[in-house]
C-alpha positions as CSV (number, residue, x, y, z in Angstrom):
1,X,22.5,39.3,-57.6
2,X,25.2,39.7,-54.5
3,X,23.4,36.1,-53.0
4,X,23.6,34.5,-56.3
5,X,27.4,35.8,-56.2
6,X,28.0,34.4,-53.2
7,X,26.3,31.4,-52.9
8,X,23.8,32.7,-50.2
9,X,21.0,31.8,-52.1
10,X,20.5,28.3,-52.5
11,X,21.5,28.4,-48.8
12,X,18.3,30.1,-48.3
13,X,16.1,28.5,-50.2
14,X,17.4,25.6,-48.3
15,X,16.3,27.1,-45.2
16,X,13.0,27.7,-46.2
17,X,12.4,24.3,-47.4
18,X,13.7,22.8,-43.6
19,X,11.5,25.8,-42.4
20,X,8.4,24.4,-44.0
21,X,9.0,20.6,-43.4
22,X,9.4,22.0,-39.5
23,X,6.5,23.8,-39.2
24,X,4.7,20.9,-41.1
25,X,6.1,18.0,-38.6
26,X,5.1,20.7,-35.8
27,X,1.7,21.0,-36.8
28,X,1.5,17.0,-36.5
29,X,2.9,16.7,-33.1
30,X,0.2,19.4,-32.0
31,X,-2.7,17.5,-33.7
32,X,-1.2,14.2,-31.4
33,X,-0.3,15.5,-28.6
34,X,-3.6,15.7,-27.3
35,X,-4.3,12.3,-28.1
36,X,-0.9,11.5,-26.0
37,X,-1.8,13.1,-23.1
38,X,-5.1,11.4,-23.2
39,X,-3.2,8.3,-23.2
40,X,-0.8,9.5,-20.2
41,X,-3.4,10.0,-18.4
42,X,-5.3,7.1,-18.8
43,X,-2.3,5.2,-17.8
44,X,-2.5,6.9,-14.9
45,X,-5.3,6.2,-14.0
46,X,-5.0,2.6,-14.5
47,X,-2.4,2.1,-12.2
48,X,-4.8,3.6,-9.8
49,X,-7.4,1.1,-10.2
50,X,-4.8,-2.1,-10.6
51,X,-4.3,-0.7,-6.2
52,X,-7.7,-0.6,-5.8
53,X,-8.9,-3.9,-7.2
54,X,-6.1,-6.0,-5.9
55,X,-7.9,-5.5,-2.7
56,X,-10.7,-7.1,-4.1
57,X,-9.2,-10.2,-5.7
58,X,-9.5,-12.5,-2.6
59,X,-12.8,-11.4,-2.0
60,X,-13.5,-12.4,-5.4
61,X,-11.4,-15.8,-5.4
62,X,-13.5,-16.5,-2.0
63,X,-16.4,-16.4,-3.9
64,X,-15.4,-18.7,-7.0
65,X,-14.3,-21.2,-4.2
66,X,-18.1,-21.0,-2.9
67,X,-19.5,-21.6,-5.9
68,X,-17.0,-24.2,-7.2
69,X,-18.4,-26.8,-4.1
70,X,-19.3,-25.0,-0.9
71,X,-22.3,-24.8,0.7
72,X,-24.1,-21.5,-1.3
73,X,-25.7,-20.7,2.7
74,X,-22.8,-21.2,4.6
75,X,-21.6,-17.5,5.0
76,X,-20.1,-15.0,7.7
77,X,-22.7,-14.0,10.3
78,X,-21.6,-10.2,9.7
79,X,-18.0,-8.5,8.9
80,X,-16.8,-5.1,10.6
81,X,-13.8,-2.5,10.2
82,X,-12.6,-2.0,13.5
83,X,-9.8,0.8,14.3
84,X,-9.6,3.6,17.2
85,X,-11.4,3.3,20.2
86,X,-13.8,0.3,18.5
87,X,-11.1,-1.8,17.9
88,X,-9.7,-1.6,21.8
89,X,-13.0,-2.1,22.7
90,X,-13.8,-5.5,20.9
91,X,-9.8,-6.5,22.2
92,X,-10.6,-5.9,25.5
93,X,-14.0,-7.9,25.4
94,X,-11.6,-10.8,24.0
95,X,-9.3,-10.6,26.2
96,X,-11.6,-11.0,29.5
97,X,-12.8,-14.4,28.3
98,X,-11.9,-16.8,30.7
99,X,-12.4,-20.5,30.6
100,X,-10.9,-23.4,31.6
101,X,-7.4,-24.4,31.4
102,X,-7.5,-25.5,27.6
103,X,-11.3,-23.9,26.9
104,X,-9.9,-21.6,24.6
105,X,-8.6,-21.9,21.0
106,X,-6.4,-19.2,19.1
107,X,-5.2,-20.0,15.5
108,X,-3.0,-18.4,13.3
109,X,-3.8,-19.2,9.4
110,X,-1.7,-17.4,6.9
111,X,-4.2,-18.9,3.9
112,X,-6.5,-21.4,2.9
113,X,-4.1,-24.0,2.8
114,X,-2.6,-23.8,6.5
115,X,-5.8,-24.2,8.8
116,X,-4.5,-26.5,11.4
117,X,-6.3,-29.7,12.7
118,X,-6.9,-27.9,15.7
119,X,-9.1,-25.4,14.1
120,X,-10.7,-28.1,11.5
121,X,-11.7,-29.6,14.3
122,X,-13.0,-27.1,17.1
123,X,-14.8,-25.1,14.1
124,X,-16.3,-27.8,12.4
125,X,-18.4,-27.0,9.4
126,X,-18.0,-23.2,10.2
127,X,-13.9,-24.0,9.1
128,X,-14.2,-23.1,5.3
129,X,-15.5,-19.7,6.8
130,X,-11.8,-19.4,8.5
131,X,-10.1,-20.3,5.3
132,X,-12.4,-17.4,3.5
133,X,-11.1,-15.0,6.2
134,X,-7.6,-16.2,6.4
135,X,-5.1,-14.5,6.3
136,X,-6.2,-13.9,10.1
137,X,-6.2,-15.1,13.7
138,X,-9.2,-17.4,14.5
139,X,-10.7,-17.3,17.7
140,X,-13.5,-20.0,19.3
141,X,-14.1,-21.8,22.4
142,X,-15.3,-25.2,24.2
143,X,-19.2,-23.8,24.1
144,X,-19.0,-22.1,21.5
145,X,-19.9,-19.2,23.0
146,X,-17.0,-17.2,20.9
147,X,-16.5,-17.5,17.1
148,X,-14.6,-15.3,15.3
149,X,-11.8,-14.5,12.6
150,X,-9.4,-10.9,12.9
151,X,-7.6,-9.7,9.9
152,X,-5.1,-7.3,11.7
153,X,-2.4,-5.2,10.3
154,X,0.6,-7.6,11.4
155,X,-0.2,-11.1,10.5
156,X,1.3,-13.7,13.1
157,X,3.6,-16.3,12.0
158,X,0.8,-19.8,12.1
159,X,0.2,-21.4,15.8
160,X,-2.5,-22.6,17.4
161,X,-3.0,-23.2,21.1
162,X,-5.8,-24.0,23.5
163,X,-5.4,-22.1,26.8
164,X,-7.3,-20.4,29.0
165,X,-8.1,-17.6,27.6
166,X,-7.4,-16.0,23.5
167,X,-3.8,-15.6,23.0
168,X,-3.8,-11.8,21.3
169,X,-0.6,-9.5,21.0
170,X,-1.2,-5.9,20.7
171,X,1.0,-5.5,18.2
172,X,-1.0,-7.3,15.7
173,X,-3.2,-4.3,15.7
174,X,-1.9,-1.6,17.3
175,X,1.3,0.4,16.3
176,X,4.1,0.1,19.1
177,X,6.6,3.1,20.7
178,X,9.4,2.1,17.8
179,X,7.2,2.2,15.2
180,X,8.1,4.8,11.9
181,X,5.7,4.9,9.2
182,X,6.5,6.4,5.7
183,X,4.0,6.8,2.7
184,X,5.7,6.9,-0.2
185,X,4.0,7.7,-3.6
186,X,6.0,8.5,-7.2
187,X,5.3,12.2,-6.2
188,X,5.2,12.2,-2.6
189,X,6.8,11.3,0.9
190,X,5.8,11.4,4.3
191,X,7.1,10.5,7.6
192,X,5.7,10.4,11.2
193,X,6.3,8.2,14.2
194,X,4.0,6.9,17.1
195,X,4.1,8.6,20.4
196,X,1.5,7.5,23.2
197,X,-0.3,5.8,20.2
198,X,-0.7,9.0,18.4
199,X,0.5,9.7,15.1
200,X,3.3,12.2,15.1
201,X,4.1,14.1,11.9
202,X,7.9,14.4,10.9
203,X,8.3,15.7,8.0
204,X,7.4,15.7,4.1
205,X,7.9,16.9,0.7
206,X,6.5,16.8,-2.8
207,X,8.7,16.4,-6.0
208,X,8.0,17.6,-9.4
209,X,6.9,14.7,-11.2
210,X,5.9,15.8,-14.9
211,X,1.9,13.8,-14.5
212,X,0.9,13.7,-18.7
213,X,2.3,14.5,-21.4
214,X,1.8,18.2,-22.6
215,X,1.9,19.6,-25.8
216,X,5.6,20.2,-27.1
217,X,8.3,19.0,-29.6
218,X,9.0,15.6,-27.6
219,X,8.2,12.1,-28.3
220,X,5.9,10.3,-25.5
221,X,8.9,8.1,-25.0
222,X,11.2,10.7,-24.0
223,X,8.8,12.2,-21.9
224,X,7.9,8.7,-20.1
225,X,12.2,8.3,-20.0
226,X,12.2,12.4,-18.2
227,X,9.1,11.3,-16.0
228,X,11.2,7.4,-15.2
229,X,14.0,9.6,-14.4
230,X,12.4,12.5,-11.8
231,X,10.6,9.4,-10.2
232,X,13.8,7.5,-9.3
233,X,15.2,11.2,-8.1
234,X,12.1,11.3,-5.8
235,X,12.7,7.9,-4.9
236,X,16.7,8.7,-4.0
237,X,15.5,11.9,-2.1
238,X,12.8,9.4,0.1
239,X,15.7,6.9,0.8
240,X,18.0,9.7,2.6
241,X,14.9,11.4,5.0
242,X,14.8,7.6,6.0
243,X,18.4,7.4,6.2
244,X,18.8,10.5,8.3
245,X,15.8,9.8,10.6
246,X,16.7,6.3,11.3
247,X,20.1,7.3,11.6
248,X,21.8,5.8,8.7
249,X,25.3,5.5,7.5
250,X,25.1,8.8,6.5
251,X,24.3,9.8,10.2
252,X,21.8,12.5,11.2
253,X,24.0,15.6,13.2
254,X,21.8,17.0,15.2
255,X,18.4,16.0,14.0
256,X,16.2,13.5,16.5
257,X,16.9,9.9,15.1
258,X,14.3,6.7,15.2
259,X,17.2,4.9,16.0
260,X,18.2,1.2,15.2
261,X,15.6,-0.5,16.9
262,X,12.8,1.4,14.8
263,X,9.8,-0.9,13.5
264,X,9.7,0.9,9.6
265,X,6.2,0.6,8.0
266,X,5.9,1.5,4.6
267,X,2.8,2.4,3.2
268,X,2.2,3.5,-0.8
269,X,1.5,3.0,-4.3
270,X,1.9,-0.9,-6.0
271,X,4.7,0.6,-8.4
272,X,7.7,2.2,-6.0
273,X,7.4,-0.3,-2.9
274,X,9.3,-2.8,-4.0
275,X,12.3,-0.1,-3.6
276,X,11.5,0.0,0.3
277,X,10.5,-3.7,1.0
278,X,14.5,-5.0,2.2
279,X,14.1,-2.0,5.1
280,X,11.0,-2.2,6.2
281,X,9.3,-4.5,8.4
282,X,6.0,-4.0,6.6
283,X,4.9,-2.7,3.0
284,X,1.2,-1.9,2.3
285,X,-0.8,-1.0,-1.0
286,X,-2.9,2.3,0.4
287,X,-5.2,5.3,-1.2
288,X,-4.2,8.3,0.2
289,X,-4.4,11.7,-1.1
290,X,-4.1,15.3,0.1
291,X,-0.8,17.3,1.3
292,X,2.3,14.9,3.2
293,X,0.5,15.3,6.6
294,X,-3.1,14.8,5.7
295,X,-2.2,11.9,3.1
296,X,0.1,10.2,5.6
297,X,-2.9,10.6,8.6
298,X,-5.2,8.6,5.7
299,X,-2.9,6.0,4.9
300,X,-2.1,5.0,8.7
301,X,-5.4,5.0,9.6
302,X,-6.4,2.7,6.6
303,X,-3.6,0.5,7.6
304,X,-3.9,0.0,11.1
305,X,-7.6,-1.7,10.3
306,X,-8.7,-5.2,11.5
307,X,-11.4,-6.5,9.7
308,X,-13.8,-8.8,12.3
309,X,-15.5,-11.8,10.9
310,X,-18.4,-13.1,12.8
311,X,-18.0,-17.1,11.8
């Protein structure tokens, strides 16, 4: 009677009704949200793959081109990772080739389009092989004796000169004294720098980047805006370690600093290195997992691979 009086009641008979039609649009957002994180996930995990098959789409363009019009037998005579103590091996053999004073040829071909007459020419009908392996440095001589292709980290700018022996930098392959490498992933950094040719571990962090969507009372596309938004934090947070190790505007006090002259690799997923390509001197799609120091030993490693061909 006092509600009625006062008006309470059809307040709370209001409140009931909102009360059901919550607990009603509650119970639908639990029955989907398992669905959404199903779908988060799976997004996920594309992006993964998109990484993992972009390696694969020259292999795969290589092969349409074989079947378009090349000869079906004409193929490599054998391919081979090289890295570590293998890969200054196979240098070093390179290196000690001597011939005469224009006996041997090294090419620089940045894609199928750029083989220079040089190389047409000295290779002969093993040349479409080169095209197949470019980007890379070709190397061949007078006899024939020598015939090969290297895919190395740092891809010259195109050249091609006979001389007297294969004209090979080091640091095609090998990183130098000022070179930094950073892995960068939308949940993780990590830094390290080269000393002696060993990798040197700086330093590195994780960030808490929300990974699916879990069950709650918030659309997917407020949870993709929250996850957008603690990505480009991360992002930020990456952007002053390498401002304060290279000794950015910002300066770094007391801490050791690359300094100016420092050769930045970036290594990491497809979808944040674009925000790191106008500083560093290199960017590189890479697989590595683990904690900052493991996933960063993975990712150098994987990068600093030449692939051999054996034309």
């Amino acid at each position: 009677m006092l509600d009625e009086l006062l008006g309470r009641a059809e307040l709370k008979a209001r409140i009931a009704e909102l009360e059901d039609e919550r607990d009603a649009l509650a119970g639908r957002l639990e029955g989907e949200s398992d669905r959404r994180q199903e779908a988060a996930r799976a997004r996920q995990e594309a992006e993964k793959e998109v990484n993992r098959l972009e390696d694969r789409v020259t292999e795969l363009e290589d092969r349409v081109e074989r079947l378009s019009g090349e000869d079906d037998s004409l193929d490599f005579r054998g391919t081979e990772d090289l890295r570590g103590d293998r890969l200054r091996e196979v240098l070093s053999r390179l290196d000690s080739v001597s011939t005469d004073a224009e006996g041997a040829l090294t090419a620089a071909v940045a894609d199928d389009r750029s083989l220079p007459s040089a190389a047409e020419s000295a290779f002969g009908d093993r040349a479409p092989l080169v095209r197949r392996a470019a980007p890379c440095v070709a190397l061949t001589d007078d006899a024939g004796v020598v015939s090969v292709a290297l895919s190395p980290p740092r891809q010259p700018d195109d050249f091609d000169r006979w001389s007297d022996g294969f004209d090979l930098d080091p640091a095609w392959f090998h990183p130098t004294e000022t070179t930094v490498v950073a892995l960068v992933r939308g949940d993780l950094f990590a830094l390290g720098r080269y000393e002696d040719g060993d990798l040197e571990f700086v330093e590195g962090f994780e960030s808490d980047v929300k990974s699916a969507h879990s069950k709650g009372g918030f659309s997917q596309a407020r949870f993709e805006r929250i996850r957008e938004g603690q990505i480009d934090d991360h992002i930020d947070r990456c952007h002053e370690a390498l401002d304060e190790f290279l000794g950015g505007d910002s300066g770094a006090g007391e801490a050791e600093t690359a300094g100016d002259d420092a050769d930045l690799v970036v290594l990491g997923e497809r979808t944040v290195l674009g925000e790191f390509r106008e500083r560093a001197a290199l960017t590189a799609t890479v697989d590595a997992s683990g904690d900052p120091e493991a996933a960063l030993a993975e990712a150098s490693r994987e990068f600093w691979t030449t692939r051999l061909y054996r034309l």
